[in-house]
N, C-alpha and C positions, 0 to 999 in steps of 0.2 A: 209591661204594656198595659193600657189604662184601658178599661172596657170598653168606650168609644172608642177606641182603637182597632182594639178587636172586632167590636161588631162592622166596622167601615172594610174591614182587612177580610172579614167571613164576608159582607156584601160585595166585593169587587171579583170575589173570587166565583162567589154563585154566577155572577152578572158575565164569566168568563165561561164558565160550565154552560150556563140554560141558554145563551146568546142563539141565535136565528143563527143553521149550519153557514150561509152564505145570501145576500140579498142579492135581486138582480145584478143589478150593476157590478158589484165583486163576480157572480156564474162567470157573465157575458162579458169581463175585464177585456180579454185580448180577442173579441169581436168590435167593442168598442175603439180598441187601442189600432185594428186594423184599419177601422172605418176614420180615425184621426189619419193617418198614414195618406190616406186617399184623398179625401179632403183638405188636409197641412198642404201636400203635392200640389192640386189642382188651385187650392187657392193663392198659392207662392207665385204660379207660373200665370196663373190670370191677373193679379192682381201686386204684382212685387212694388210699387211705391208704397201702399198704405204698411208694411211687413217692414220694408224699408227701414220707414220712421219710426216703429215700434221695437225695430231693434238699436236706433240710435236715443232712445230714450236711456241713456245709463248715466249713473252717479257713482264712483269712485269705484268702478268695474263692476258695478251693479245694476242689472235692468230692470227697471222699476215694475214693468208689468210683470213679468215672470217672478221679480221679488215677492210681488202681492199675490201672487197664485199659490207659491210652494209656500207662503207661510199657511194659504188657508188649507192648501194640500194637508203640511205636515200636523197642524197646530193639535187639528182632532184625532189624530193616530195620536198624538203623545198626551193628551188628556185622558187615555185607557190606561195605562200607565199608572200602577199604586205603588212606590216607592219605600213605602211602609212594608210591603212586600218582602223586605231584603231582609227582614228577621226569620223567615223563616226557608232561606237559603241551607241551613243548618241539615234539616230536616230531610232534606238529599242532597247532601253534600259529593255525594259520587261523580250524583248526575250531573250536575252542576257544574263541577269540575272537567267534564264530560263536554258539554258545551261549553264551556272557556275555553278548552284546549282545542277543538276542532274551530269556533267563532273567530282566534285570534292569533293561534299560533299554526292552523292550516288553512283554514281558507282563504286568506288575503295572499297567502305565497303561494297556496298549488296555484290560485288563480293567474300570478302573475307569469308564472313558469309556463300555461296552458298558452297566455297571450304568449309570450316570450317564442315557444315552441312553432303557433299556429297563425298566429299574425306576422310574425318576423322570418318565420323559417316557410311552413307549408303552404299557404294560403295567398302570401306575398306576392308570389305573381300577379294575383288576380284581384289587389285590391291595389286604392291609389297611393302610388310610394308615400308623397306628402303626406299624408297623415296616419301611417303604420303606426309611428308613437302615440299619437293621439285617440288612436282604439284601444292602443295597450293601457294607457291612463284609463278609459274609459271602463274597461273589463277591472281593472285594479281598485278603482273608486266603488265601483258595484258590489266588488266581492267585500269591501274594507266597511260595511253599516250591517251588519247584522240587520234580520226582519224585526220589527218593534208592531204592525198591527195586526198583521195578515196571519202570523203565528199563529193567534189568539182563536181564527176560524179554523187555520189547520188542524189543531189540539182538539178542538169540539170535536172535527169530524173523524179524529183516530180514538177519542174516549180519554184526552189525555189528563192529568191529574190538575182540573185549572188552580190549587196553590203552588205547584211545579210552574207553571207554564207562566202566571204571574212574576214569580220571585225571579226567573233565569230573564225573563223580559224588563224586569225592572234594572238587576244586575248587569243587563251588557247597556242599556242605555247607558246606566251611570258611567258603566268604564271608559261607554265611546265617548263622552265630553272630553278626556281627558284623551283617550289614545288613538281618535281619526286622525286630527292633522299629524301625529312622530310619524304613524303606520304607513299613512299616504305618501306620506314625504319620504320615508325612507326606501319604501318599494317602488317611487318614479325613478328616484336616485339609482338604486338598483339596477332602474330599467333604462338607464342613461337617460334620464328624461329631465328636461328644466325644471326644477322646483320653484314657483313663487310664492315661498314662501306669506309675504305679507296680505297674499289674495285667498292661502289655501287657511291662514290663523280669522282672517274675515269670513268665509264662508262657514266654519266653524262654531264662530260670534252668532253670523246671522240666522244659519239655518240649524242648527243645537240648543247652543248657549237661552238665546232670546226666547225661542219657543217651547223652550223645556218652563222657562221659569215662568212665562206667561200662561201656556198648558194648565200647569200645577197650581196657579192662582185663582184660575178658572176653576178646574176640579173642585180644589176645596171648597170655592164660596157655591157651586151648585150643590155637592153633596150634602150640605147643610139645609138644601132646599127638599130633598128625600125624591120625588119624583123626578124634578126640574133636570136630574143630570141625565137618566134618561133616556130623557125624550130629548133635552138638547142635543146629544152625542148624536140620537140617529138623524136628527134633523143635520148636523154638522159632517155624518158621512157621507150623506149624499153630496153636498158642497163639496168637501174634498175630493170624491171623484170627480165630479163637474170641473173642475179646476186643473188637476190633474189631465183629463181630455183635451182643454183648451190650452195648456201648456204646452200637449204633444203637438194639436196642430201647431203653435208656433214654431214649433221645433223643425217640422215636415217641412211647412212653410220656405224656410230658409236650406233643410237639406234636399229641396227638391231636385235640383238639377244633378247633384252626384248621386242620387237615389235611379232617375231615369237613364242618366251613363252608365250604369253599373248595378243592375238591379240584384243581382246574386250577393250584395255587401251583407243586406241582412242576414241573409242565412249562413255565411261564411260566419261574422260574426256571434250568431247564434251555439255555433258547435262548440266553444269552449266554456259558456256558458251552461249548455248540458253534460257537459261533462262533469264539470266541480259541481252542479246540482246535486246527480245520482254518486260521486265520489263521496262530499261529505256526508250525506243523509247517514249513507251507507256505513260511511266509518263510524259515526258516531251511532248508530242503531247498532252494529256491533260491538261497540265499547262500551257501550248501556249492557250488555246481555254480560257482555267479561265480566265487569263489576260486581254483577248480581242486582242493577236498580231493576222496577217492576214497568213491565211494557208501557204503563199510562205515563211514565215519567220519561221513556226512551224515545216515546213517537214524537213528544216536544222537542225533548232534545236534537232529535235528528232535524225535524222541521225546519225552527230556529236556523241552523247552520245551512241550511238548502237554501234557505229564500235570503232576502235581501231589504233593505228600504230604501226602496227604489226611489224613491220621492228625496231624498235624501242626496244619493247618489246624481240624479239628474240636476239637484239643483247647482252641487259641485261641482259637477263636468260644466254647467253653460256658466259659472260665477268664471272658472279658471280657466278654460278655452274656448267657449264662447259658443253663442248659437249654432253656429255652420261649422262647429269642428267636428274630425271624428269621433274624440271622447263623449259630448251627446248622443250622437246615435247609437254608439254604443251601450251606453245607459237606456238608453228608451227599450233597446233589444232585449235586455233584461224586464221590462215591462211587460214587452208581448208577447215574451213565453211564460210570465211565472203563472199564473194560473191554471193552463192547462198541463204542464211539467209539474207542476205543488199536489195538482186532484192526480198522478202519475202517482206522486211519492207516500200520497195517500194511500191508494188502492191497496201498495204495495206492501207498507206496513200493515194495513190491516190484514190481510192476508198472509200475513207468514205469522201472525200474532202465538197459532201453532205449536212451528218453528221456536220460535224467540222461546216459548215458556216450558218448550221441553228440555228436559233436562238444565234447567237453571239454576247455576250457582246461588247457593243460599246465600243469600244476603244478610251484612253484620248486624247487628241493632246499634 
């Protein structure tokens, strides 16, 4: 690797380490996300023509406004992203491996099993027949996008190793270009659910594929500006939540009326979601300590596979079932709990840290 490599590769990773624990807006996420809920609702029911026509804005099952939002949503989460990163995967190869297995091969299936159990079996009564399937996709889509920005603050706030927490964040981007739409498709199918295909390989395209490669062209032409990148990113986070808010109201907006029939959906919906939370974290923080990797590498790890990219995930559920179905609101639910559940799974790891480093398996070189 070529010295300027290196040194970009030692600055992303500083810039991961020293980063501000959490800004406003990220503290007060699901205070904001509640005050959209309120607001989405009131302004659906006062105001349903102007919503209306904003949801008939669409192009080839695409709606233009919510298209333009989750790009600026997602664009600057994936311009943190150093992809360069993935040379030194090597380096903890344990842990790594650690989060691949818990990221891909349990948490998109415990998820679907939790809906499966809790939306089709337990909870069924109490929620609308019509669209049982449509929360199950929703919970399915949520758990299938690994966390890509929010990690990055988690890891701060546990001490975590930010060249770990870089390289496993670079490495699950790159697999999900390739393994959301098989994952997705395969556990609707699964979950007896219609697969459209040609809508689930589009949203893919549009909310992956496109703003990875425009992200990445970004990045490099600021990084070459030394400052410029920055002060862009934080200028470009605040946009991304401001977008993300006004996404959800649209969202409220249109699921106003099943929200006020039925006001217990969210929280119904929310229990399976805490579950596969405190499960993965959990499994995988214990599968760090089996191994013998060292706590700064295990609190990433676990992190990672607790959260989600939720921006991601919602854009999915409104490309493939559309604003007013259940798989949105399900998605959004995963919004308004991860904050205060993620500072939960904080507390939690740092606290048994202890725990974790007594008697610990020497690890191999």
């Amino acid at each position: 690797m070529s010295a300027q490599c290196e040194a970009i590769g030692r600055r992303a990773a500083n810039m991961v380490g020293a980063a501000a624990p959490m800004s406003m807006f990220e503290r007060w996420l699901s205070l904001w996300v509640a005050l959209c809920i309120v607001a989405g609702v009131l302004l659906g029911q006062l105001f349903p023509a102007p919503f209306q026509a904003l949801g008939r804005m669409n192009v080839a099952q695409v709606n233009i406004p919510v298209g333009l939002l989750i790009w600026v949503m997602i664009i600057p989460m994936l311009m943190k992203i150093d992809f360069s990163a993935l040379h030194q995967v090597k380096s903890h190869w344990k842990g790594i491996g650690v989060t691949l297995f818990v990221n891909w091969a349990v948490k998109p299936f415990s998820m679907a099993l939790l809906a499966w159990l809790f939306i089709r079996h337990l909870f069924a009564p109490y929620l609308p027949a019509e669209q049982l399937d449509s929360y199950v996709a929703g919970l399915i889509l949520l758990a299938a996008a690994p966390c890509t920005a929010m990690v990055f603050v988690w890891s701060r706030l546990t001490g975590g190793d930010p060249y770990f927490t870089l390289s496993q964040v670079a490495l699950n981007d790159a697999i999900m270009i390739v393994a959301f739409a098989p994952l997705v498709g395969l556990l609707l199918g699964l979950s007896a659910i219609v697969v459209p295909w040609d809508t689930l390989f589009a949203s893919v395209a549009l909310y992956i594929i496109i703003p990875v490669i425009l992200a990445q062209a970004w990045r490099r032409r600021l990084l070459k500006r030394g400052q410029a990148f920055d002060a862009t990113l934080a200028s470009l986070g605040h946009l991304s939540i401001l977008a993300l808010l006004a996404t959800l109201v649209l969202l409220f907006a249109f699921q106003g009326e099943a929200i006020i029939a039925q006001p217990l959906i969210i929280a119904l919906l929310a229990v399976p979601i805490l579950i596969q939370v405190f499960f993965n974290s959990g499994l995988a923080y214990w599968l760090n300590r089996k191994v013998g990797e060292k706590h700064s590498v295990a609190c990433p790890s676990a992190l990672i596979g607790a959260s989600n990219f939720f921006e991601l995930a919602v854009a999915a559920a409104i490309a493939l079932f559309g604003f007013q179905s259940g798989a949105a609101l399900a998605t959004v639910v995963g919004v308004l709990i991860e904050v205060p559940v993620m500072l939960g799974v904080v507390k939690l790891v740092n606290r048994s840290k202890g725990w974790y480093e007594g008697d610990l398996p020497v690890r191999s070189s």
